[in-house]
PDB file as gemmi writes it, atoms N, CA and C in Angstrom:
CRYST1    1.000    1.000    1.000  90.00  90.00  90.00 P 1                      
ATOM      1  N   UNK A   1     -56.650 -66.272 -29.480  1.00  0.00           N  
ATOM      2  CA  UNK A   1     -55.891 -66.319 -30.717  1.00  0.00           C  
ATOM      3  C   UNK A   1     -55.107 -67.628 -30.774  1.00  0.00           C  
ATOM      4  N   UNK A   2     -55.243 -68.264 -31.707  1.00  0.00           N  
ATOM      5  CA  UNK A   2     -54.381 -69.463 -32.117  1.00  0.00           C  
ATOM      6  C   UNK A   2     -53.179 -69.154 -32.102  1.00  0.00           C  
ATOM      7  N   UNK A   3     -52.056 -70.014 -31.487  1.00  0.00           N  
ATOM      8  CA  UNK A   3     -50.345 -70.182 -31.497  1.00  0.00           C  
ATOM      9  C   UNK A   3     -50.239 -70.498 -33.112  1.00  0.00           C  
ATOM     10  N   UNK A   4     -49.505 -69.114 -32.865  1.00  0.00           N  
ATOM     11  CA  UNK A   4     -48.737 -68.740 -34.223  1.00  0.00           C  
ATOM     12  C   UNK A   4     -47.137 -69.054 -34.450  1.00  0.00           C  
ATOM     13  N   UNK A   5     -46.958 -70.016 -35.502  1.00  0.00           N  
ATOM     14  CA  UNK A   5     -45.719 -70.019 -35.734  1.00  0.00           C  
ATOM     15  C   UNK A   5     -44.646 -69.650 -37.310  1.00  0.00           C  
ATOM     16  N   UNK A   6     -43.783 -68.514 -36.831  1.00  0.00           N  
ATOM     17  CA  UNK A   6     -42.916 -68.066 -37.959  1.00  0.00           C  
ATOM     18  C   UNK A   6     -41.670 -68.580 -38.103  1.00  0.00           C  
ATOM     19  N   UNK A   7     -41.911 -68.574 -39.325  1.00  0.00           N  
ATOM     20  CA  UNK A   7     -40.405 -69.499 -39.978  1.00  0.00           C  
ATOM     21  C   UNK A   7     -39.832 -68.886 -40.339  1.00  0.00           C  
ATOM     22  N   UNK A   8     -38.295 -68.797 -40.128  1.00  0.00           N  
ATOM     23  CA  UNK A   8     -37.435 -67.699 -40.501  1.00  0.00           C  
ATOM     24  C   UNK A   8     -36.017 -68.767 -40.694  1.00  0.00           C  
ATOM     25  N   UNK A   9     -35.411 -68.120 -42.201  1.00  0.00           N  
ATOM     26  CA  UNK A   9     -34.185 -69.296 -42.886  1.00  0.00           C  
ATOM     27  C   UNK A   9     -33.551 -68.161 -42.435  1.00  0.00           C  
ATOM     28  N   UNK A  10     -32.503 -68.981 -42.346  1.00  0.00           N  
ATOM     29  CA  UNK A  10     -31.136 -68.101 -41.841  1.00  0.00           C  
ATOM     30  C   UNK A  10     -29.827 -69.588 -42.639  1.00  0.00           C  
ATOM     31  N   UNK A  11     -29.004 -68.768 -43.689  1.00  0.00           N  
ATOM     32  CA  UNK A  11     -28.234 -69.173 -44.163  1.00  0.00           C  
ATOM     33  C   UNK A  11     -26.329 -68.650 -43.905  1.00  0.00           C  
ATOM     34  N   UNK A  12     -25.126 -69.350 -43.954  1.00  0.00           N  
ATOM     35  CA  UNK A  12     -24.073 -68.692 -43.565  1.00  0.00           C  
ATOM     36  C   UNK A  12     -23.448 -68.391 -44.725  1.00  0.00           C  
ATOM     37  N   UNK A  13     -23.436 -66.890 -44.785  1.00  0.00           N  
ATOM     38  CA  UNK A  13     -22.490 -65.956 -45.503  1.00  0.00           C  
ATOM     39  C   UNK A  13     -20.892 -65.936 -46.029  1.00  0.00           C  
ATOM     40  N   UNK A  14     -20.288 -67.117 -46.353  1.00  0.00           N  
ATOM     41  CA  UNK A  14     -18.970 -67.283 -45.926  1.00  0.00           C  
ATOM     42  C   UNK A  14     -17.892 -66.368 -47.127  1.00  0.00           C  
ATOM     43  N   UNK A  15     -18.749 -65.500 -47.517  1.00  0.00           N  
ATOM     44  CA  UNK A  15     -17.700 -64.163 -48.082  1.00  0.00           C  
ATOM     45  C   UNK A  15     -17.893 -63.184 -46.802  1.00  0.00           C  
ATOM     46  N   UNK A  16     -18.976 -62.510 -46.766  1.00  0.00           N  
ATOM     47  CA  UNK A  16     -19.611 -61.869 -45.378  1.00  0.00           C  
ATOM     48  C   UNK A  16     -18.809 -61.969 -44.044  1.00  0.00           C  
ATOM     49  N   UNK A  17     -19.161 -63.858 -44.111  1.00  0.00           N  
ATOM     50  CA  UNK A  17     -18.786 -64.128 -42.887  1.00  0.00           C  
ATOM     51  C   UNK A  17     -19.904 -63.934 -41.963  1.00  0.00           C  
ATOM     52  N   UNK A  18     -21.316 -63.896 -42.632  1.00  0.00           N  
ATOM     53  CA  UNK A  18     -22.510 -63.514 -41.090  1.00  0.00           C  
ATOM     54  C   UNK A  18     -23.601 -64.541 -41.691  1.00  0.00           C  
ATOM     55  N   UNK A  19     -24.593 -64.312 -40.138  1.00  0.00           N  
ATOM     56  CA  UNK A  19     -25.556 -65.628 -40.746  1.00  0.00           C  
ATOM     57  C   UNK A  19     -26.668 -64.552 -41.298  1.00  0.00           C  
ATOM     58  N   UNK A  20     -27.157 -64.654 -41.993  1.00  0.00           N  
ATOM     59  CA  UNK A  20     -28.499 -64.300 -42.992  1.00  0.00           C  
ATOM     60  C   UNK A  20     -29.787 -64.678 -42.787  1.00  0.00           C  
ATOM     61  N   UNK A  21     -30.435 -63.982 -42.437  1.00  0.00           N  
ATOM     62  CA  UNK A  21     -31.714 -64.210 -41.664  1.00  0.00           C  
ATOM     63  C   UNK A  21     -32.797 -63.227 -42.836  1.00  0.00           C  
ATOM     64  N   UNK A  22     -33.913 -64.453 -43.243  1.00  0.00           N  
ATOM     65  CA  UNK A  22     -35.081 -63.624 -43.752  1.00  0.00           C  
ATOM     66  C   UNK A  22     -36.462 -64.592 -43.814  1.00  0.00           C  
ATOM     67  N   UNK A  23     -37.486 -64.451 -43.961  1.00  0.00           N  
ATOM     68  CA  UNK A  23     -38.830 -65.069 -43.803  1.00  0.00           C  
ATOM     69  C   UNK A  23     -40.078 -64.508 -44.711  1.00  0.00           C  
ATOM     70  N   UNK A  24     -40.669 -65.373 -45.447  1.00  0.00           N  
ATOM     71  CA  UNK A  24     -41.638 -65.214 -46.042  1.00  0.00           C  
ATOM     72  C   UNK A  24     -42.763 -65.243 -44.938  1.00  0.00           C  
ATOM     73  N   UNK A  25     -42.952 -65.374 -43.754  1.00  0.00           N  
ATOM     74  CA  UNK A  25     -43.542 -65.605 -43.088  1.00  0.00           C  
ATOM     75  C   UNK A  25     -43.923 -64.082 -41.878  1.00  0.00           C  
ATOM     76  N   UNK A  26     -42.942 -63.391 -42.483  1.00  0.00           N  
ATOM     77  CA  UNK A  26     -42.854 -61.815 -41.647  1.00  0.00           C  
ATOM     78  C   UNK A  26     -42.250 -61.229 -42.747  1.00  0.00           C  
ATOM     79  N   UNK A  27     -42.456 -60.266 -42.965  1.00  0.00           N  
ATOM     80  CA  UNK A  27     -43.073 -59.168 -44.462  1.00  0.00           C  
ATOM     81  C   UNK A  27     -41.638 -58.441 -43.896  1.00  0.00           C  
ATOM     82  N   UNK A  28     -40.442 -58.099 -44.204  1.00  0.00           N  
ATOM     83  CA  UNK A  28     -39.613 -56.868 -44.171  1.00  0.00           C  
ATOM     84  C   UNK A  28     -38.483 -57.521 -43.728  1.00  0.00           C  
ATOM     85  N   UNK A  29     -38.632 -58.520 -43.148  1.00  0.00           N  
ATOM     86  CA  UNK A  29     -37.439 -59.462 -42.010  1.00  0.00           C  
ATOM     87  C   UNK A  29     -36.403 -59.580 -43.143  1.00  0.00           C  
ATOM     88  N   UNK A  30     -35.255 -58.970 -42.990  1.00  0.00           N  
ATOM     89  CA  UNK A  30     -33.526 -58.984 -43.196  1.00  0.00           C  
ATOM     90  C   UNK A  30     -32.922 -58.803 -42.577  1.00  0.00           C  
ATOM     91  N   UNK A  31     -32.133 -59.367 -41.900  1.00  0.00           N  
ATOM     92  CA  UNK A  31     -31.187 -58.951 -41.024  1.00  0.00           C  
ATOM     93  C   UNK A  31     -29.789 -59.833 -40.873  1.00  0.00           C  
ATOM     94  N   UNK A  32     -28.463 -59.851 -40.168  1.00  0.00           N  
ATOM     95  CA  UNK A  32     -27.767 -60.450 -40.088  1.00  0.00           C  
ATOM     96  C   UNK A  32     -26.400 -60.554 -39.033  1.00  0.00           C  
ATOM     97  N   UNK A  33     -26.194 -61.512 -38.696  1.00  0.00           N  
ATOM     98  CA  UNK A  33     -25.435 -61.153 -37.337  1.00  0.00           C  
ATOM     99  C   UNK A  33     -23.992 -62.523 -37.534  1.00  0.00           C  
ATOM    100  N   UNK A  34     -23.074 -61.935 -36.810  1.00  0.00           N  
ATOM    101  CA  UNK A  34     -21.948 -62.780 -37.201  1.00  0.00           C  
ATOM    102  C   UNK A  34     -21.726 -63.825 -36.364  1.00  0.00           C  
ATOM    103  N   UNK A  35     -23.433 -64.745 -35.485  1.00  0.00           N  
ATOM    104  CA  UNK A  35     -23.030 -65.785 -34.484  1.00  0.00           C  
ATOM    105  C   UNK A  35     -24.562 -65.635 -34.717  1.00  0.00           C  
ATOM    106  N   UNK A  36     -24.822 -67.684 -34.563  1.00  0.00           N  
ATOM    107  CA  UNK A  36     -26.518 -67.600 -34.623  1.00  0.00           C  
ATOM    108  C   UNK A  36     -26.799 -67.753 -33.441  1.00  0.00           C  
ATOM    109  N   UNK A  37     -26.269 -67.177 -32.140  1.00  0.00           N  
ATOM    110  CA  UNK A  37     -26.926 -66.852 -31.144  1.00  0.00           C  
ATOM    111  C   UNK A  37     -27.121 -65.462 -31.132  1.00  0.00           C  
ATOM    112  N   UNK A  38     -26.056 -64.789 -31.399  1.00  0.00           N  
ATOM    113  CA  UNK A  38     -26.605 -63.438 -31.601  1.00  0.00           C  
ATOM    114  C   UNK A  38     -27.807 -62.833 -32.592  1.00  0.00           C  
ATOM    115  N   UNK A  39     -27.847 -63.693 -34.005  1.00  0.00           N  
ATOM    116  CA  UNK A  39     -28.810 -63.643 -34.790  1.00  0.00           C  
ATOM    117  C   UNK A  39     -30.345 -64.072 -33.784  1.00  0.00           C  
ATOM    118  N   UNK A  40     -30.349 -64.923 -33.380  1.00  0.00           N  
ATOM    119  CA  UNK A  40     -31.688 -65.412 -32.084  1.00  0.00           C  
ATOM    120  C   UNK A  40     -31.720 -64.162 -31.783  1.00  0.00           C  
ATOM    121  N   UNK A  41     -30.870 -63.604 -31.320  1.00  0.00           N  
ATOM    122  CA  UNK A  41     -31.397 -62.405 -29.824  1.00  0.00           C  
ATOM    123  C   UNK A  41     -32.072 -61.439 -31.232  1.00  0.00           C  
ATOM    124  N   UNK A  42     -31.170 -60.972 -32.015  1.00  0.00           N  
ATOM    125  CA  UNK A  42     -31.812 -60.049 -32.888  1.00  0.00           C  
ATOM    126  C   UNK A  42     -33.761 -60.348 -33.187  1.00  0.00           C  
ATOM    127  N   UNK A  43     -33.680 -61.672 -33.684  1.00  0.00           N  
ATOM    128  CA  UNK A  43     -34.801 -61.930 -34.406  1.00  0.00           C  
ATOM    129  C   UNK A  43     -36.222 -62.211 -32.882  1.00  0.00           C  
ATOM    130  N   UNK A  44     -35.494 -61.920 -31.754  1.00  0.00           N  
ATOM    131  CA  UNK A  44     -36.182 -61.952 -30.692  1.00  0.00           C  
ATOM    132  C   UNK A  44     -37.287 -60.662 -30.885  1.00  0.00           C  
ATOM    133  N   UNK A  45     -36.223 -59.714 -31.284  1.00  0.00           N  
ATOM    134  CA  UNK A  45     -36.749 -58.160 -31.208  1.00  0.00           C  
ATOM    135  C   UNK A  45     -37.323 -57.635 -32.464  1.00  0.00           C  
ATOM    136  N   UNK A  46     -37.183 -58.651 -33.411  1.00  0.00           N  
ATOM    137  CA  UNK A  46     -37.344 -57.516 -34.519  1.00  0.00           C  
ATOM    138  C   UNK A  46     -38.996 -58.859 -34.832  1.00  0.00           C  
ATOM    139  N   UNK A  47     -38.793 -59.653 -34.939  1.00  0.00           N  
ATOM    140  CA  UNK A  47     -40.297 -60.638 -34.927  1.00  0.00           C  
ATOM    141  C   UNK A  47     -41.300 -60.062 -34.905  1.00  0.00           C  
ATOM    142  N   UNK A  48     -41.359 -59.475 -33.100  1.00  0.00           N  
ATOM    143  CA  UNK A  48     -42.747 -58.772 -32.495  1.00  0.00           C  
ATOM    144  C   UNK A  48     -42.542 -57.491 -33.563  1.00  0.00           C  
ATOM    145  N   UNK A  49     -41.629 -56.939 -33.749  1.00  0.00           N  
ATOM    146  CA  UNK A  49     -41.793 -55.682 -34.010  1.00  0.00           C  
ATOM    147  C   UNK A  49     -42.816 -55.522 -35.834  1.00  0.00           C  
ATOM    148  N   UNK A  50     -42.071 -56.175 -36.475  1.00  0.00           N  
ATOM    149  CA  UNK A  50     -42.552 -56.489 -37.725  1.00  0.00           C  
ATOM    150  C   UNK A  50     -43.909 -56.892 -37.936  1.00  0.00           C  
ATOM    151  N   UNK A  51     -44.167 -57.849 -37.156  1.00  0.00           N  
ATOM    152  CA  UNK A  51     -45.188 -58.310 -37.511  1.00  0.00           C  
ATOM    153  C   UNK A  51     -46.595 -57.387 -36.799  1.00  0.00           C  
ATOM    154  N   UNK A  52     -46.631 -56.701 -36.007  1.00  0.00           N  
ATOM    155  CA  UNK A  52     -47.015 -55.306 -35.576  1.00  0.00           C  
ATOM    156  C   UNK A  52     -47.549 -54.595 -36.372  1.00  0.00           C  
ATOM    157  N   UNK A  53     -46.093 -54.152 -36.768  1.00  0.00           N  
ATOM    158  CA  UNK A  53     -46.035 -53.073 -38.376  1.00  0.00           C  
ATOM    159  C   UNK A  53     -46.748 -53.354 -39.408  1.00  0.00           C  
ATOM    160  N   UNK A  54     -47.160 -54.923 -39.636  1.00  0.00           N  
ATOM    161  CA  UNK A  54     -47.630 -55.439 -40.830  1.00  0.00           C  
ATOM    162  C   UNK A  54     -49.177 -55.528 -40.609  1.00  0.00           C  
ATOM    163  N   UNK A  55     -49.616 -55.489 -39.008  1.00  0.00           N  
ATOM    164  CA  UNK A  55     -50.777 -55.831 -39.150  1.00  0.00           C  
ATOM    165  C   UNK A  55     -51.067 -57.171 -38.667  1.00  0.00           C  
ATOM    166  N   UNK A  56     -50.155 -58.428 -38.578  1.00  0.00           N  
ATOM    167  CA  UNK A  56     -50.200 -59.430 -38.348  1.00  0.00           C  
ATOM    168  C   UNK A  56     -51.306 -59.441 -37.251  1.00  0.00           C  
ATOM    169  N   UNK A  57     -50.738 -59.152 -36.163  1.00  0.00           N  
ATOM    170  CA  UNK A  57     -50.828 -58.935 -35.074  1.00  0.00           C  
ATOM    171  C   UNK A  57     -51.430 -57.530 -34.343  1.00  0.00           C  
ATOM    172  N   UNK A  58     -52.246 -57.668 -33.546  1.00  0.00           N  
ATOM    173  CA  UNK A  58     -52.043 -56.289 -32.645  1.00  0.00           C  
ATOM    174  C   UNK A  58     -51.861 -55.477 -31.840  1.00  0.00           C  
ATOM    175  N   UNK A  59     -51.417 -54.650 -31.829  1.00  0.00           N  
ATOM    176  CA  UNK A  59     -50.509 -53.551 -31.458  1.00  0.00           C  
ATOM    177  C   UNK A  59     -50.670 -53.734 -29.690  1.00  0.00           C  
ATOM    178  N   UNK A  60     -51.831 -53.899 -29.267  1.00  0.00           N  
ATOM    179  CA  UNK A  60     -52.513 -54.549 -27.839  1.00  0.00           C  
ATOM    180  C   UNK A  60     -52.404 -55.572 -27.774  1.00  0.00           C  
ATOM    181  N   UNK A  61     -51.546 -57.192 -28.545  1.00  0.00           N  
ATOM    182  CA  UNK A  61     -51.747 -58.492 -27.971  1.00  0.00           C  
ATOM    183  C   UNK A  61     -50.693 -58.652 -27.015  1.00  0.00           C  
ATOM    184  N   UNK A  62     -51.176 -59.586 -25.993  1.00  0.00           N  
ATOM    185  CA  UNK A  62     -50.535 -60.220 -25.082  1.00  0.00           C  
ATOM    186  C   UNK A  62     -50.637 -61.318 -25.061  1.00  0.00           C  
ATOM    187  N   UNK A  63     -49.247 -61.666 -25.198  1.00  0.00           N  
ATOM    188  CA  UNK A  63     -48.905 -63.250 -25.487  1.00  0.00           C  
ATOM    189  C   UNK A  63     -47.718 -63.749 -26.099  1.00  0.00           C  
ATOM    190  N   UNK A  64     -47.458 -64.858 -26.384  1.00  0.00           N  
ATOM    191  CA  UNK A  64     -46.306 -65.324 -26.901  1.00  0.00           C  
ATOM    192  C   UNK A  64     -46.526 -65.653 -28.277  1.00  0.00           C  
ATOM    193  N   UNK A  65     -45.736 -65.699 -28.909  1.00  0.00           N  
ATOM    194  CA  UNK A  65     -45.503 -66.474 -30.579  1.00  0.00           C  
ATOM    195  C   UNK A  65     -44.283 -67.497 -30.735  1.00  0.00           C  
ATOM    196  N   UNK A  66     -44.337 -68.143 -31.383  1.00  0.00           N  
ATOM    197  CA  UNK A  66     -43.057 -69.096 -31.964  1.00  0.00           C  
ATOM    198  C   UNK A  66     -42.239 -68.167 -33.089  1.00  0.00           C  
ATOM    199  N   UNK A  67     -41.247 -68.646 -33.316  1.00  0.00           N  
ATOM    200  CA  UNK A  67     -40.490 -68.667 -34.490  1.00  0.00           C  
ATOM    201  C   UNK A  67     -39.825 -70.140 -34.526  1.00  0.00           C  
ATOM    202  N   UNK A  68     -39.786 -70.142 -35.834  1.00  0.00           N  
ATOM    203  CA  UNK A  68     -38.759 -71.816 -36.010  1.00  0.00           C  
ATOM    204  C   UNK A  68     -37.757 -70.977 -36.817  1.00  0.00           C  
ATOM    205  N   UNK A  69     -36.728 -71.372 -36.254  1.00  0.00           N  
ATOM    206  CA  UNK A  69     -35.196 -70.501 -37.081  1.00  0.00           C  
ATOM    207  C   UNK A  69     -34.332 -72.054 -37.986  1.00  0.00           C  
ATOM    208  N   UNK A  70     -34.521 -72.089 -39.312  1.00  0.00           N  
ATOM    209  CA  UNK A  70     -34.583 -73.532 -40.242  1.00  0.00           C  
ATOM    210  C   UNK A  70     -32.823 -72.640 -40.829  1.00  0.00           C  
ATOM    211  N   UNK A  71     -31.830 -72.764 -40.742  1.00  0.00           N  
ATOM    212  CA  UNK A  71     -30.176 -72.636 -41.081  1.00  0.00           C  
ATOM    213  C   UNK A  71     -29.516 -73.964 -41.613  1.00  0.00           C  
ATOM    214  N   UNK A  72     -29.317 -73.225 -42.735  1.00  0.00           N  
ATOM    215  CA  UNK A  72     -28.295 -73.941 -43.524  1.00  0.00           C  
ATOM    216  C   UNK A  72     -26.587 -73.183 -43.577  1.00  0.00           C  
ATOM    217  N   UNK A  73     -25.574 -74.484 -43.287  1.00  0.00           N  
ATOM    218  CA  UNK A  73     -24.184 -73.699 -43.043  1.00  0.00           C  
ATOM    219  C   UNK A  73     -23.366 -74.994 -43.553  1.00  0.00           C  
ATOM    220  N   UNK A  74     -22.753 -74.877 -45.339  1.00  0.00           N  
ATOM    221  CA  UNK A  74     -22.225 -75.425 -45.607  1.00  0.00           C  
ATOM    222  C   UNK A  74     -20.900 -75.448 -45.581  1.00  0.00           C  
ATOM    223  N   UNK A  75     -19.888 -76.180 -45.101  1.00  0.00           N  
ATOM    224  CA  UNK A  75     -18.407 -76.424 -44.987  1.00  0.00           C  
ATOM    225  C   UNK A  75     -17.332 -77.123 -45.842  1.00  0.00           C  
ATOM    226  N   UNK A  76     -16.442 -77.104 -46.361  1.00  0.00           N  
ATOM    227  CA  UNK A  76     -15.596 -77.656 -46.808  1.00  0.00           C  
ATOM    228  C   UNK A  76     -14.617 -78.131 -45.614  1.00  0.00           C  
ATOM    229  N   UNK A  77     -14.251 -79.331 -45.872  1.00  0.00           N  
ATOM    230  CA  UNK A  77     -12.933 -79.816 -44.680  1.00  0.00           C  
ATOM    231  C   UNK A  77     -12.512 -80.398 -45.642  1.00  0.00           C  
ATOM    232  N   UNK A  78     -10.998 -81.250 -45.601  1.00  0.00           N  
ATOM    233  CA  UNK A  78      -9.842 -81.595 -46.501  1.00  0.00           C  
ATOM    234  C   UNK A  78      -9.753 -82.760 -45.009  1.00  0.00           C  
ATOM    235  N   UNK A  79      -9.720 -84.030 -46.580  1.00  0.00           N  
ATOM    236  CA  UNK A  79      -9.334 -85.324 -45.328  1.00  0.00           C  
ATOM    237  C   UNK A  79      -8.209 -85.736 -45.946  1.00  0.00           C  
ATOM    238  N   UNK A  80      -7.331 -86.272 -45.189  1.00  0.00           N  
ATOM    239  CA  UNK A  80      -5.600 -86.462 -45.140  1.00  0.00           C  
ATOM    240  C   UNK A  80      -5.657 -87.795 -46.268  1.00  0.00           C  
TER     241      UNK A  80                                                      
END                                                                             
């Protein structure tokens, strides 16, 4: 099987306060976590799982996949 790679945007929530994670690239993927390391670990687990569910993949592969995690986190600062 060819190395597969999923793209997953993850944007920051700053009413929320969490980062926002979703992908055209994996069919169901929403999720959101209030640190994009913790968002990583999430999208560690839910990746394989989804793409499973969808068929992508099957249910018997062994092996690895990519994700590319592409975040946007815009700020305001005030200069003196």
């Amino acid at each position: 099987m060819t190395q597969m790679t999923f793209k997953v945007e993850a944007f920051w929530d700053k009413d929320a306060e969490v980062w926002v994670a979703t992908s055209s690239d994996v069919p169901g993927l929403a999720t959101e976590a209030s640190s994009i390391e913790i968002l990583t670990e999430k999208l560690r687990v839910m990746i394989p799982e989804l793409i499973v569910l969808n068929g992508i993949i099957r249910s018997d592969y062994v092996g690895s996949i990519t994700f590319e995690l592409i975040s946007h986190r815009q700020e305001l600062i005030q200069v003196a």
